[in-house]
Wavefront OBJ file of the C-alpha trace (Angstrom):
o trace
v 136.577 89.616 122.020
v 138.117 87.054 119.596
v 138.603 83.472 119.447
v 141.206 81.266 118.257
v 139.842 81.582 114.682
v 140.073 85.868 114.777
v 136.193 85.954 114.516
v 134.764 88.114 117.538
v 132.086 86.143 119.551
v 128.633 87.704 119.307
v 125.049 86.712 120.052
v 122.783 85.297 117.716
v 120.332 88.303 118.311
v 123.195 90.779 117.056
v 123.119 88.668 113.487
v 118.657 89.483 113.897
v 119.865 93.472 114.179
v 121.451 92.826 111.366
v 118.391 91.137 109.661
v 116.099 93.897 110.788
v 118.846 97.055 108.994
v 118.767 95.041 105.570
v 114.730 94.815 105.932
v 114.529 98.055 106.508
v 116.670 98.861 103.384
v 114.882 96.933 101.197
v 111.738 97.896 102.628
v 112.418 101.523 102.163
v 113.995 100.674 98.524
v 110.227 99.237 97.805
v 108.388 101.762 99.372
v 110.146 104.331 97.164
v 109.485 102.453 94.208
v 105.717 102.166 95.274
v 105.330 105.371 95.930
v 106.749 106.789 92.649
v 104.698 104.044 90.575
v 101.393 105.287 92.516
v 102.358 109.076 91.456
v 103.209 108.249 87.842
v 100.344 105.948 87.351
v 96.604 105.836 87.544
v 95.310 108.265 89.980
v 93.196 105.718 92.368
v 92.835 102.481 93.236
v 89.322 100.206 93.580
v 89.274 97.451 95.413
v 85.655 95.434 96.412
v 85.997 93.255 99.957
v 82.462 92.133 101.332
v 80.911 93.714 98.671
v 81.694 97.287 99.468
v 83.737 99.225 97.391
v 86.858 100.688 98.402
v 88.838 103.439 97.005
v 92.048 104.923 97.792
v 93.716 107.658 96.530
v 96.775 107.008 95.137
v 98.718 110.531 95.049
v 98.328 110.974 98.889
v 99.447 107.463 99.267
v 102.251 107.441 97.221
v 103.623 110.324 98.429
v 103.082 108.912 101.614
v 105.394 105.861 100.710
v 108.037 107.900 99.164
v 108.477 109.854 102.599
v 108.452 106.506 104.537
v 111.095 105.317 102.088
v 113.130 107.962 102.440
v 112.781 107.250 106.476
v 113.441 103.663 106.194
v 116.517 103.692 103.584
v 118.985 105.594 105.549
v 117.790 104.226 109.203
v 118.519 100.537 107.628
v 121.880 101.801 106.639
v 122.678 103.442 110.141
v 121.437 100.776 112.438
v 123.783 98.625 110.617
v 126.530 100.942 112.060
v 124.885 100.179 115.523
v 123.853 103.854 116.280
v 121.399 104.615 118.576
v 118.993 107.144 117.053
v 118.907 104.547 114.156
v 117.186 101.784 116.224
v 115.084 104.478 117.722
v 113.440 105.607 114.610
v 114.016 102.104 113.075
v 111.111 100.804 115.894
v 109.070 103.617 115.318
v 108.931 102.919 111.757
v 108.340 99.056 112.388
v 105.325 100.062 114.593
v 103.803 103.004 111.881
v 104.075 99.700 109.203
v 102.660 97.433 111.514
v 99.402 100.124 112.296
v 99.281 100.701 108.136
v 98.915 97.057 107.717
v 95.956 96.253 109.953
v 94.061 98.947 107.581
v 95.062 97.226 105.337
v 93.725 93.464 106.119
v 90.622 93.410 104.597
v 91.920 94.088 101.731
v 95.141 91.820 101.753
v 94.799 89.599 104.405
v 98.239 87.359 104.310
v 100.716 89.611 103.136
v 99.753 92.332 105.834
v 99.821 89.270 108.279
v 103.169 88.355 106.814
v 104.525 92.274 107.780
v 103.217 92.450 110.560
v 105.034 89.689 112.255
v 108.349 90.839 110.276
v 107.592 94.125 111.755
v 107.141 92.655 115.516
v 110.403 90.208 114.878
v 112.323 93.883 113.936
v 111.162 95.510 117.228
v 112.085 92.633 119.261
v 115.649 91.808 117.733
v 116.075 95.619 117.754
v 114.368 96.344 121.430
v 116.064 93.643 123.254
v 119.514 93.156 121.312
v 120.013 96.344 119.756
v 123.149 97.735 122.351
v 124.605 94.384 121.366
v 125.221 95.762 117.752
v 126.338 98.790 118.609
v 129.151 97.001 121.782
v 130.230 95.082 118.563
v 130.797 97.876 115.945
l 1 2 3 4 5 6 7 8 9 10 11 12 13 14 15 16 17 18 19 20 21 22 23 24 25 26 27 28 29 30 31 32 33 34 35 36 37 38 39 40 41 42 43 44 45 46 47 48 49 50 51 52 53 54 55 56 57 58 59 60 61 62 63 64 65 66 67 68 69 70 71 72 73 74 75 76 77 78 79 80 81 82 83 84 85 86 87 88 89 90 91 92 93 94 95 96 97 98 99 100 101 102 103 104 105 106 107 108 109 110 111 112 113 114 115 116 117 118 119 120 121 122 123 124 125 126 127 128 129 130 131 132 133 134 135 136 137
């Protein structure tokens, strides 16, 4: 539908689906280049929180990142187009970050607080406006 300007009405939420497709490309554009720095570089990572020392190994997770990057790049792209399997996997992936990043609280607090509620404003704009996108397209 169009108004007197040419612009088709839409909801607000539909311009939040669209927020949620270009965080999940740049999300998967970092977790790509995460992933490839963590298999090029050092091979683990310390980390001391309550005086315990933490390691990670930083092959497993960076391959780990490159294969959620790889996810995350194209599903950005396609929810954009408003299909359906693309907000499907696109809430999946928003829940798998959201799990990752209450592992990873003790270790940084804020900015896994800070995903975490960009990953539950994805699922909701996505969840509850997501056929809007697609009516649109």
């Amino acid at each position: 539908m169009s108004n007197a300007t040419g612009y088709r009405s839409s909801s607000d939420w539909t311009d939040w689906v669209r927020f949620a497709g270009v965080i999940l490309i740049v999300g998967g554009i970092f977790n790509l280049i995460q992933g490839l720095a963590a298999l090029l570089g050092p091979d683990a990572y310390f980390g001391v929180v309550n005086g315990e020392l933490l390691v990670f190994n930083l092959e497993g997770w960076g391959w780990w990142n490159v294969l959620i990057g790889a996810l995350t790049l194209p599903t950005g792209i396609a929810l954009l187009s408003g299909a359906t399997w693309a907000r499907i996997v696109a809430v999946v992936l928003a829940i798998a970050s959201a799990v990752v990043q209450m592992i990873l609280v003790p270790v940084q607090p804020w900015w896994s607080f800070i995903v975490i509620g960009i990953d539950v404003l994805v699922i909701y704009a996505i969840v509850a406006h997501g056929k809007e996108l697609r009516d649109q397209n």
